[in-house]
C-alpha positions in Angstrom: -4.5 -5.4 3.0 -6.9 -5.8 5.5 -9.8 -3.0 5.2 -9.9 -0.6 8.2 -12.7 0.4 9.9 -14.3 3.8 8.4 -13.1 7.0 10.4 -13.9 10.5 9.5 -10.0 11.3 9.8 -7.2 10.0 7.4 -5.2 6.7 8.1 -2.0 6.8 9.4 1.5 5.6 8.2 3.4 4.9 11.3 7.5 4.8 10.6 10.1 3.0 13.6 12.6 5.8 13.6 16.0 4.0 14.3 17.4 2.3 11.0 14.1 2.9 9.0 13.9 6.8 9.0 17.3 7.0 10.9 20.5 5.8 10.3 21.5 4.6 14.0 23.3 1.7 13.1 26.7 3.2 11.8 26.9 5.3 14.2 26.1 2.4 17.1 28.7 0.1 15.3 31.5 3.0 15.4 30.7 3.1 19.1 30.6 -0.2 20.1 34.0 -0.4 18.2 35.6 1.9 20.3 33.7 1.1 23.7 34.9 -2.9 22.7 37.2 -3.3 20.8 35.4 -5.6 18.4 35.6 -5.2 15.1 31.9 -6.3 14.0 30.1 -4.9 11.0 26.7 -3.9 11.6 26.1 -6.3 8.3 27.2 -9.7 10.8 24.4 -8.4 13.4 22.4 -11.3 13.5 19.8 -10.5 16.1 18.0 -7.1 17.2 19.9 -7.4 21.0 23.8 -6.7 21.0 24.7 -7.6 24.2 25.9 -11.1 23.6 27.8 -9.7 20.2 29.8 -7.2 22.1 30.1 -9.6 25.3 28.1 -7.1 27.4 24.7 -6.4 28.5 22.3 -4.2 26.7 22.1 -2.0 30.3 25.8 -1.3 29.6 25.0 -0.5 25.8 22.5 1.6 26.8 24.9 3.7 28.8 27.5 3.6 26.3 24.5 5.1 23.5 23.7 8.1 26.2 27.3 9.0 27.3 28.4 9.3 23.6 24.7 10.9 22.4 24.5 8.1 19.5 21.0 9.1 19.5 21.4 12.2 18.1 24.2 11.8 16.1 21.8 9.0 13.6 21.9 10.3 10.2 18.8 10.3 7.5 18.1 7.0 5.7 18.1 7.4 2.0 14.3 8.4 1.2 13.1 9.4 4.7 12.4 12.5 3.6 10.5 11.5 0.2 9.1 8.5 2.0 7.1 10.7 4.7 6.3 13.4 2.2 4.4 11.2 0.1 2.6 9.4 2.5 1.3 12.9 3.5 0.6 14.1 -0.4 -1.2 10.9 -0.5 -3.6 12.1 2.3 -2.4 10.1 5.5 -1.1 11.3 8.6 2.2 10.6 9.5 3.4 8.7 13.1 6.9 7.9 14.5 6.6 5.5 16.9 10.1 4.6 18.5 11.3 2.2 21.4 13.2 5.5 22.8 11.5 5.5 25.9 13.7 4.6 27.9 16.2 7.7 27.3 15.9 10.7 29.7 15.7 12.8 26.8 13.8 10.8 24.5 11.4 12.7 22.9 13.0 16.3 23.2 15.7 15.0 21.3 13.9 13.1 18.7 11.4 15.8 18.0 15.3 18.0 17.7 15.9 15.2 15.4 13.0 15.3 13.3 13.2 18.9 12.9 16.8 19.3 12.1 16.6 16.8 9.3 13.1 17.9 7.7 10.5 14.9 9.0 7.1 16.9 9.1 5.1 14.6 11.6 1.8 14.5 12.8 2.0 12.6 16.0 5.1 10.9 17.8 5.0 8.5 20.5 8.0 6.6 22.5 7.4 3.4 24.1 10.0 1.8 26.7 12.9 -0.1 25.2 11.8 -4.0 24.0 8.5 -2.3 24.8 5.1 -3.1 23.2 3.7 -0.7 20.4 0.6 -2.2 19.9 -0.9 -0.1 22.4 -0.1 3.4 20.4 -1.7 1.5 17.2 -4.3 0.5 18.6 -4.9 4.2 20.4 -4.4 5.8 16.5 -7.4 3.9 15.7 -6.3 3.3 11.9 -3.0 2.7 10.3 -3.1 2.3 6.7 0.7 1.2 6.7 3.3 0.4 9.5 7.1 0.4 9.0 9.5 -1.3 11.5 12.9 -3.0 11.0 11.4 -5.2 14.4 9.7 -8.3 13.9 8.5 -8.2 17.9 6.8 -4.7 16.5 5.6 -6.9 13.6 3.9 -9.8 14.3 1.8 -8.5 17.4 0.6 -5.6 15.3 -0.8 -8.2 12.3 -3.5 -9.4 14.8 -4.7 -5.6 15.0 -7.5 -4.7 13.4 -6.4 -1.1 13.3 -3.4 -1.9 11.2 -3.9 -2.3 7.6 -0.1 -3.7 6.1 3.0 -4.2 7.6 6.0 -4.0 6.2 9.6 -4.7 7.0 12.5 -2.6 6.5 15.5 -5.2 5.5 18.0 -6.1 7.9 20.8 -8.0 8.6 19.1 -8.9 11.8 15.6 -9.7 10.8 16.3 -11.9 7.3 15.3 -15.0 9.3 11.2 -13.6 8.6 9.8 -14.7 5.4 6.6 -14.0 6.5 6.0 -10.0 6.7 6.6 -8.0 3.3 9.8 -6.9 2.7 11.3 -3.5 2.0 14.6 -3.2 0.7 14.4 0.4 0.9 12.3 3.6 1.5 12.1 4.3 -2.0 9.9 1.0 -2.4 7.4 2.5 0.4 7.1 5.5 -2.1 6.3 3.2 -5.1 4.4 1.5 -2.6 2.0 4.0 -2.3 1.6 4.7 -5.9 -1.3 2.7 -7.7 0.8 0.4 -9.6 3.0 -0.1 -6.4 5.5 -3.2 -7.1 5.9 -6.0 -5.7 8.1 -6.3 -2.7 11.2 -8.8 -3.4 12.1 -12.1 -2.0 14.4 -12.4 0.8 18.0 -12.7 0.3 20.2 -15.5 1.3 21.9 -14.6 4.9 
């Protein structure tokens, strides 16, 4: 891990919300079912942009998600809860930052979200979507630990020198990365942060 510059205040984590701490992707799948008629499992979704999947555009996704509030109906990822309670027992602060900027009602319903399911936050912060994060990073001034399931979030935030480790959360739709530590699950963030964290696994075969 690179070492971060010394700051009186703790180090953040900063956690994606959608398919890291929230389960959108069943929900978005059931959706695009019904919207489509396509029968494609979330688990064939090769890339991080549907539109070509679903033979539509992602402006017409994007409709679909607000007129049937997909948003808010995301469930909790195994371990979300655990995951950002011990990254605050282990002294850090605790960021969302989310490519929900372009919803109307992005962050009142996220902060709903958060509440309703227990996430005790510090800070959270929406960026438009396919939007840049590297700005909010860069603006916490340290992150000890980043968490996306993006590898456009990914990559540009490496070349920070804010942000300590990276990791990725493991996805049908990022396996092509064998570059970025890999996550197969909250749980490992948790171990993660525990002095004899383990090793993160090797990719599986697509």
């Amino acid at each position: 891990m690179k070492k971060l510059s010394e700051n009186t205040k703790p180090p953040y984590v900063v956690f994606d919300l959608d398919d890291v701490l929230a389960n959108l992707r069943d929900h978005l799948m059931s959706m695009l079912r019904h919207q489509t008629g396509r029968n494609v499992h979330w688990k064939e979704w090769r890339q991080y942009e549907l539109g070509s999947v679903y033979n539509t555009t992602e402006e017409v996704i994007m409709g679909w998600v607000l007129e049937h509030q997909v948003l808010e109906s995301a469930s909790l990822e195994p371990h979300a809860q655990v995951a950002v309670h011990a990254a605050r027992q282990s002294g850090y602060r605790v960021a969302v930052v989310t490519a929900r900027g372009w919803h109307p009602r992005g962050k009142r319903l996220t902060e709903e979200w958060l509440a309703r399911h227990g996430l005790d936050i510090d800070e959270l912060h929406l960026v438009p979507a396919f939007g840049d994060k590297s700005g909010v990073l860069r603006n916490l001034g340290s992150v000890a630990y980043f968490v996306d399931d993006h590898v456009g979030h990914l990559y540009p935030a490496r070349a920070l020198p804010e942000v300590g480790e990276t990791l990725l959360i493991d996805r049908p739709w990022n396996r092509q990365d064998r570059e970025i530590r890999r996550l197969f699950g909250l749980d490992e963030f948790v171990d993660l942060l525990r002095p004899s964290g383990r090793q993160a696994k090797e990719v599986p075969a697509c």
